[in-house]
N, C-alpha and C positions, 0 to 999 in steps of 0.2 A: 504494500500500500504506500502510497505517496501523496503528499501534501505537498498543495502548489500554493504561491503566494501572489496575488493578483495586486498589481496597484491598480489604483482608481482615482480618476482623477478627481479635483474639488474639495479635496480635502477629505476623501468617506477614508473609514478605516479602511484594511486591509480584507479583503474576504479567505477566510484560508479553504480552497477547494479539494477535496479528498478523489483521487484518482484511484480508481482500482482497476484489477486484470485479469488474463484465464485465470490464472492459482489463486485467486481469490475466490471468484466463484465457483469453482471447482471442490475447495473446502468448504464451500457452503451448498453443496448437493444436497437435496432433501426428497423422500418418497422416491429414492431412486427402481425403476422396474416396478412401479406400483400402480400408477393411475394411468389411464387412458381416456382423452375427451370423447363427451358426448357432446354433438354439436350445436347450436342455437335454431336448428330445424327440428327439434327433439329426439336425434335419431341415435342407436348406436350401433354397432354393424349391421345389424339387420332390421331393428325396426323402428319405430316411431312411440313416444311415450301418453298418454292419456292426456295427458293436460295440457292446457293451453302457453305455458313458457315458454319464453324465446330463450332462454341462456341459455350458456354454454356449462356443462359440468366437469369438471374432474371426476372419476368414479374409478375406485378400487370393484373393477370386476376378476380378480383373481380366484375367486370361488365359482366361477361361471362353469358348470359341466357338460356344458354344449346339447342341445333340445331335444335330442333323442334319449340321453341322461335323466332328463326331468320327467321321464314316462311321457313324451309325447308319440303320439304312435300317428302312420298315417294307409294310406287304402285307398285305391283306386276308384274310385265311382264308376268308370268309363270300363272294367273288367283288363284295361293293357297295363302292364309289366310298370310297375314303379319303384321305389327305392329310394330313398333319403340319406346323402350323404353329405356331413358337413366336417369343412377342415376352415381348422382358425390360426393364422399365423399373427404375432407383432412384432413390429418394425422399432428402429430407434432414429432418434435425434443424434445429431452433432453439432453443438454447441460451440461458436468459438468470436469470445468478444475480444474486439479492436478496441473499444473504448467505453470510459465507466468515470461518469464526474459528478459528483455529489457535492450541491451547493448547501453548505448548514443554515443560512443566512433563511431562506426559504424552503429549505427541506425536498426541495427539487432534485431530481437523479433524471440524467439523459446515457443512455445507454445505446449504443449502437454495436454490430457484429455480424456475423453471417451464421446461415442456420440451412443445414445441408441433413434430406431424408432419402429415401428408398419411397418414390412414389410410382412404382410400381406393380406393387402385389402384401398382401397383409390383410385383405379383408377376408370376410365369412364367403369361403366359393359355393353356389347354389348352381348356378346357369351361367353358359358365357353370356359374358354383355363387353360393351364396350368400354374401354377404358375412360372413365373417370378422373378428371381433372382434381388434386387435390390441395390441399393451403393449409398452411400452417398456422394457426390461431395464436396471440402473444399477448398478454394480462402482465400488468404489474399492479397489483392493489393486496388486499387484505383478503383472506378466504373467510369464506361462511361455513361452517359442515351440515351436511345432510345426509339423505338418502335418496337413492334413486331406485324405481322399478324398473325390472329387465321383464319386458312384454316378448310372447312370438312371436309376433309380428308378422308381415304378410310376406311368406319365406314360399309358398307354393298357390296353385290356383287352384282357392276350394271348390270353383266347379267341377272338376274332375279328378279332386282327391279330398276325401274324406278325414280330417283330423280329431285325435279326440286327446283328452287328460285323464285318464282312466277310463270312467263310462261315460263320460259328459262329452257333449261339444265343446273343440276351443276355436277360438277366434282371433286375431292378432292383437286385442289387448289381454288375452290369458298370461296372468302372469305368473312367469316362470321363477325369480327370486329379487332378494332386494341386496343392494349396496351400498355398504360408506361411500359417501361424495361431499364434495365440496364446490362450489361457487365463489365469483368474486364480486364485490359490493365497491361501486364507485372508484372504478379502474380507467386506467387508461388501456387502450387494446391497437396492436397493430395487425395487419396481416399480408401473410405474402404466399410462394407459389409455393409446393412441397417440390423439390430437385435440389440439383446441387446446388452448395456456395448459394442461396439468395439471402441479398442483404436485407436488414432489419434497422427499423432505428424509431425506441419507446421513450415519453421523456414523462416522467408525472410527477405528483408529491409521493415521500414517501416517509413509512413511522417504520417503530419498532417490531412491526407487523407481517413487512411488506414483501410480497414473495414475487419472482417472475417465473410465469409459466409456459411452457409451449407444446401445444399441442397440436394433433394431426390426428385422421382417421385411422384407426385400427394401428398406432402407434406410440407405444411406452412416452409419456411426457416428461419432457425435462424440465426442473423446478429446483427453482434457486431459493436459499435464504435470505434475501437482499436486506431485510431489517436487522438482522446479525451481523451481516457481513459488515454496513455502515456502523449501526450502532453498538453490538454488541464483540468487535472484531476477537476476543479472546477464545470468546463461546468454542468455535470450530477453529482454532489458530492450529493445534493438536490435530488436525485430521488427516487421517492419512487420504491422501488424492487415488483413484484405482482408477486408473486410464481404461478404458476401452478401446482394444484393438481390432475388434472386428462388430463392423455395424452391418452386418447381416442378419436379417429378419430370425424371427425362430418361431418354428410350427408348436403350439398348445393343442391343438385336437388335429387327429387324423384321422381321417373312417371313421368320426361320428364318435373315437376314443381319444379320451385325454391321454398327451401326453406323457404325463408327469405318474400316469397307469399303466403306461407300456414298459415305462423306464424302473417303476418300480418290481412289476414281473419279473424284469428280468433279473431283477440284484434280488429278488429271494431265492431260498433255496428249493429248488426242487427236488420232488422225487422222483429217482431216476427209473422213466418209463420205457417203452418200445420208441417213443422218436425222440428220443435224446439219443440213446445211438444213431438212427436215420439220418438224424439233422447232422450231426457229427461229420456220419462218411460224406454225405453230399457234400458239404463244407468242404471236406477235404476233396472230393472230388472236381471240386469248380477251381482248386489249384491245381491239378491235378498231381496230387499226392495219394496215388493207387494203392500203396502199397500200406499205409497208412489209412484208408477207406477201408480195406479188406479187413485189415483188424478190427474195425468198430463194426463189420457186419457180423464176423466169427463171434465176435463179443454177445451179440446179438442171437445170432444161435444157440451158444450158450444159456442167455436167460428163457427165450420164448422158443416151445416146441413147433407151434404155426405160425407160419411169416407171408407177408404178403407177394405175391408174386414180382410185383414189378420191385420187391428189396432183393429178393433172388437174381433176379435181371440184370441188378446192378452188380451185385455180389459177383457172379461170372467172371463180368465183364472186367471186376478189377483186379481179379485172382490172376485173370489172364495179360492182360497188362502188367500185372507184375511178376508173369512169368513162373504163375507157382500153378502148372497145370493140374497137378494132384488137386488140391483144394478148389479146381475149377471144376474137375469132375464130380467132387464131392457133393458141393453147389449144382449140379446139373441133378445130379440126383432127387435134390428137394424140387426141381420146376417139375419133374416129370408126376408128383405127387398132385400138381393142379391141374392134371392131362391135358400137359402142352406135348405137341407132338414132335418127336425127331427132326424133321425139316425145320423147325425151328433155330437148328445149328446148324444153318446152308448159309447164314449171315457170312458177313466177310470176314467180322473180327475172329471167325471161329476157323479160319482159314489154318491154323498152325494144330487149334487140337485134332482138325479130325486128323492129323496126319503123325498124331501120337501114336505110341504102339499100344498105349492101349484104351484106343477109340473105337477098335471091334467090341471089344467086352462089355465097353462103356454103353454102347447103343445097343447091344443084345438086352444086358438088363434095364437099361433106361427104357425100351420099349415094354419091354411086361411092367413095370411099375406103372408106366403112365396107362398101358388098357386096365389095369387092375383100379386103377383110381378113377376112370372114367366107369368102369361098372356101379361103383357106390354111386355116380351121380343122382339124382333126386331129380328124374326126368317130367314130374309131374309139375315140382315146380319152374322148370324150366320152358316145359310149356304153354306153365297159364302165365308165364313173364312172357313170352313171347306173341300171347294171345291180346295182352295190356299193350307191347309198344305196338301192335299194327291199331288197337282201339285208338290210341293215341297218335298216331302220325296218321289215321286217318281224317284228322281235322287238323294237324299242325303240318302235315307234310306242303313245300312250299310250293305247289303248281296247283291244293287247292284248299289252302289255310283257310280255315274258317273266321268268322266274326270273333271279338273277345271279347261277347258274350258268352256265344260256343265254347268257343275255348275254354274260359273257366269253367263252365257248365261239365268239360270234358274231363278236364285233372280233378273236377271233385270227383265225381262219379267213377272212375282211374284209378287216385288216389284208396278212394274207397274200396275197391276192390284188391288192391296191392295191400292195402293194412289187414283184410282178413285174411290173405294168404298168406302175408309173413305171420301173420297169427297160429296160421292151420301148420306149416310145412317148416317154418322158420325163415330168418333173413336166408337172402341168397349167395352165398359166401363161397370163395370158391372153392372150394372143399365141397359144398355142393351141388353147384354145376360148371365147374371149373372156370380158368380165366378166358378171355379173350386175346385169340390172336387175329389178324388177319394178313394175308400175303404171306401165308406158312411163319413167315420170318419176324414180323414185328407184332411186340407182344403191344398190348392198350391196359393201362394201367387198371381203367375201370370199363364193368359191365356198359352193352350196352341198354341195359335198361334205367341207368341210371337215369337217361332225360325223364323220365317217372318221375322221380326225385325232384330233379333243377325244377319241373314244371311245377311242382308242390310248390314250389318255395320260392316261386315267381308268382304264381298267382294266389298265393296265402287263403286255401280252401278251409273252409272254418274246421276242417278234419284234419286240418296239418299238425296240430298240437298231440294230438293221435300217433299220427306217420313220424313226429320226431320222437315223439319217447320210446316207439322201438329201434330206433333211429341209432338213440344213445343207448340203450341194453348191449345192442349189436356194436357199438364202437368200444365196447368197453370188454364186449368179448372180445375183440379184436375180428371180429366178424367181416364187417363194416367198415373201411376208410375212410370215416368222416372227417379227418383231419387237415386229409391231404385231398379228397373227391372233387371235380372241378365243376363245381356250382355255382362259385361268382363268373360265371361266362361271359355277365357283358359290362364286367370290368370297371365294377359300381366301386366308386371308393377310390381307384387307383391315384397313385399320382404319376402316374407316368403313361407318355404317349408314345406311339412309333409313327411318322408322320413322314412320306416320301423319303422310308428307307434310313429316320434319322430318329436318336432316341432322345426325347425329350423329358425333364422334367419339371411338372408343376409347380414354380416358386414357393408357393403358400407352404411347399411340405417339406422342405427343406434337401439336405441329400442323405440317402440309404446308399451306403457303401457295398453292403452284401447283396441289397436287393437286384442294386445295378450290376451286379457280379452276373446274379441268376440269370437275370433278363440276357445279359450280352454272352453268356454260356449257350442259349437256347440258340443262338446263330453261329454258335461255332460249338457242336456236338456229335462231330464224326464216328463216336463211339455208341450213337444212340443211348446214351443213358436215361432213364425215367426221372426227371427232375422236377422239383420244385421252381418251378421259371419267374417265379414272381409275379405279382398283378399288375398289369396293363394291357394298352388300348390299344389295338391299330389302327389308324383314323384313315377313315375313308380320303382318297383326294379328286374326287370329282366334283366338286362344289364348283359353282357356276359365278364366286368370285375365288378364283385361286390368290389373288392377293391377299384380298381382305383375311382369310384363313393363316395366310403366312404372316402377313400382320399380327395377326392374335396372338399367333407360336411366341415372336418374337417379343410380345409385350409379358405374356404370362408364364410361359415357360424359360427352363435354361436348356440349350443346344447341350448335351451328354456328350454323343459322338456319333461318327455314320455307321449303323450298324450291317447295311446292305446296299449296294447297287443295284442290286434285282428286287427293288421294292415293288413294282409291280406285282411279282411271286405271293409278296408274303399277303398283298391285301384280296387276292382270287378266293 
């Protein structure tokens, strides 16, 4: 801090003016990563507040658990495929004042600096829209504290989806909870654009009160002590300054889950189940450390006497990559117990064992195992599953899809009939009607009856509640692949795109280091392994403004990397 001493002419005293700097304000940080403006339209990411005020609030919404959290549930009216996904990131401020003169004479502070955001991405993602011109709001005055209501707000179009809060109707002033807030009472306020470096310059009276604040949509405000820092300078003189080095946004909900939920899962301890080895080999496998995967599937065999076929699949594949043909045959032995048939090792990779000496032996007994397992099959239930998917593609097959009225009308009645057979015969497991190959050679992780399933749980048939609790009996026998089944098929939730051959990520969700592993594994997997490929989208590009589309990538997404030149392929 520095004291300047002004002459004046005519004889006035001297005025002594108090100059201050960054490391001033810096020591006087306060509510740092705590409030977020709501704006003087009453709105705060997503909606609009009850009442008639125009201010602008401060609000501690850190206990915010995102709308599907609070038991809001939502349903289709119209019978088509819907889905509610919400991901919330916040953004920060950077702060950086050139100039801070505080006259005592009048109690006047003129403050000038530059004030630099991320006005790009941070808000609540519903639907694309267009980008949103943003500004940053600047208060120097005295706070009030209050509270604020967080309404739902008009987040969907309740003509054709149905919302409720348990039994009730909700409506966009349902409200969802409440928040410490503060306001300012007789402030001076500036405002300018949310980007880089734009300059700012506040000048008002100020007490021992007097705080400056700056706010932005869906971004952490940065707030100053100014009445300490002038009047009280020892208060904070002790504080230690904690620089921020990285003002990149950071994701609070993904997929409709908090953050700060997925992070805590993972730091407790688990009991070590069937995919914790799983998760393990793939891991190692997407480095491709073979040799290393093979031990966490052995591992695996060891605890669990039945294993899913596409873990076998992998098992092979990494015995044989690591050159330990014995334990490849070994492995071949457990596929032939889900009567996978011999030709199934006409593959390429398998090009070295059949030319082991001992691949005669291997396939004399490999083939009695597998007719011997194919005789227990449980033909009856494999029939009335095959009787359900022709019921079912005969109104979804797509040359002559029915209405979705139909449709739902079709997976109830589907549905229903699939929950008394698993009731009469058991789930379908492949132990009872074996897995899926097709083209002799490539095995298919899941039945294909599974769309049975997806279809449940796309059109949320009021029997679904039904069809998942034997759902979970069966994943907990290990029946069942609920874990890994590929049910999010139209990539609800994802943050990540694949867009003319290039892989994008959704700003709002930050970056997944392993996820982007999966995904760029899935395009280079010469070994066919069954993976976990991660969730994303491949976006159409026939849109009839290709720029405007490429515009959007570039405003919402971050460019990952090229995943393919033959993106035509991947979107057929």
């Amino acid at each position: 801090m520095n004291i300047v001493f002004t002459h004046l002419a005519l004889g006035q005293k001297q005025v002594q003016y108090k100059n201050f700097n960054q490391n001033d304000f810096e020591k006087n940080v306060v509510f740092n990563n705590i409030y977020n403006i709501w704006e003087n339209n009453r709105s705060n990411w997503f909606s609009v507040s009850e009442d008639s005020a125009k201010t602008s609030y401060f609000v501690d919404s850190r206990k915010y658990k995102g709308i599907i959290n609070y038991g809001i549930t939502f349903r289709s009216k119209t019978f088509r495929n819907f889905s509610f996904v919400e991901h919330l990131s916040m953004c920060f401020l950077k702060i950086e004042i050139s100039k801070c003169n505080y006259n005592p004479k009048d109690s006047i502070a003129e403050i000038e600096g530059f004030v630099s955001g991320n006005g790009d991405w941070g808000n609540n993602t519903f639907i694309k829209t267009k980008k949103i011109r943003s500004y940053v709001d600047i208060f120097l005055g005295e706070k009030r504290d209050t509270i604020r209501v967080c309404y739902l707000g008009k987040t969907i179009n309740k003509d054709s989806v149905q919302v409720k809060l348990g039994n009730k109707e909700a409506n966009e002033f349902t409200v969802l909870d409440t928040f410490p807030a503060f306001y300012f009472k007789n402030h001076q306020y500036y405002k300018t654009n949310l980007a880089e470096k734009q300059p700012f310059k506040i000048k008002g009276k100020v007490s021992k009160n007097t705080l400056l604040a700056f706010g932005s949509f869906a971004t952490y405000s940065a707030i100053f002590d100014v009445g300490s820092m002038i009047f009280d300078p020892e208060k904070n003189k002790r504080k230690k300054i904690i620089q921020r080095e990285n003002f990149d946004c950071v994701p609070l909900i993904s997929n409709n889950k908090l953050i700060a939920d997925i992070e805590k899962e993972k730091t407790q301890k688990e009991e070590i189940n069937y995919y914790n080895y799983t998760k393990s080999a793939e891991n190692y496998i997407l480095t491709r450390q073979f040799g290393k995967a093979k031990e966490e599937y052995n591992l695996l065999a060891q605890k669990y006497p039945t294993l899913f076929a596409r873990d076998i699949h992998n098992a092979i594949r990494c015995a044989i990559l690591s050159r330990d043909f014995k334990t490849a045959f070994w492995w071949g032995e457990k596929l032939a117990l889900k009567g996978v048939e011999l030709p199934y090792f006409n593959a390429k990779i398998f090009n070295g064992i059949r030319k082991n000496p001992e691949w005669k032996n291997f396939s004399i007994k490999y083939d009695s195992i597998c007719k011997n397992a194919q005789g227990k099959w449980n033909l009856n239930l494999k029939n009335e599953l095959t009787n359900l998917l022709n019921e079912d593609q005969a109104d979804y097959g797509l040359e002559n899809r029915k209405s979705p009225k139909i449709l739902y009308e079709t997976t109830e009645r589907v549905t229903g009939k699939l929950i008394d057979l698993i009731k009469k015969e058991g789930y379908p497991s492949e132990e009872r009607i074996g897995s899926l190959v097709v083209k002799d050679t490539v095995l298919i992780s899941f039945s294909d009856f599974n769309i049975l399933v997806v279809h449940a749980l796309q059109q949320k048939p009021d029997n679904l509640p039904a069809l998942n609790e034997l759902l979970d009996k069966s994943n907990n026998a290990l029946e069942y692949d609920g874990k890994r089944q590929v049910n999010n098929i139209t990539g609800g939730g994802s943050c990540f795109r694949i867009y003319k051959g290039n892989l994008y990520s959704l700003k709002s969700c930050g970056r997944n280091e392993l996820e982007l592993k999966k995904i760029i594994f899935k395009f280079n997997n010469p070994n066919a392994f069954i993976m976990e490929n991660g969730n994303f989208v491949i976006e159409a590009h026939d849109s009839r403004n290709p720029k405007e589309v490429d515009d959007y990538y570039k405003q919402r997404y971050n460019l990952i990397m090229k995943l393919t030149d033959d993106w035509e392929f991947y979107e057929k």
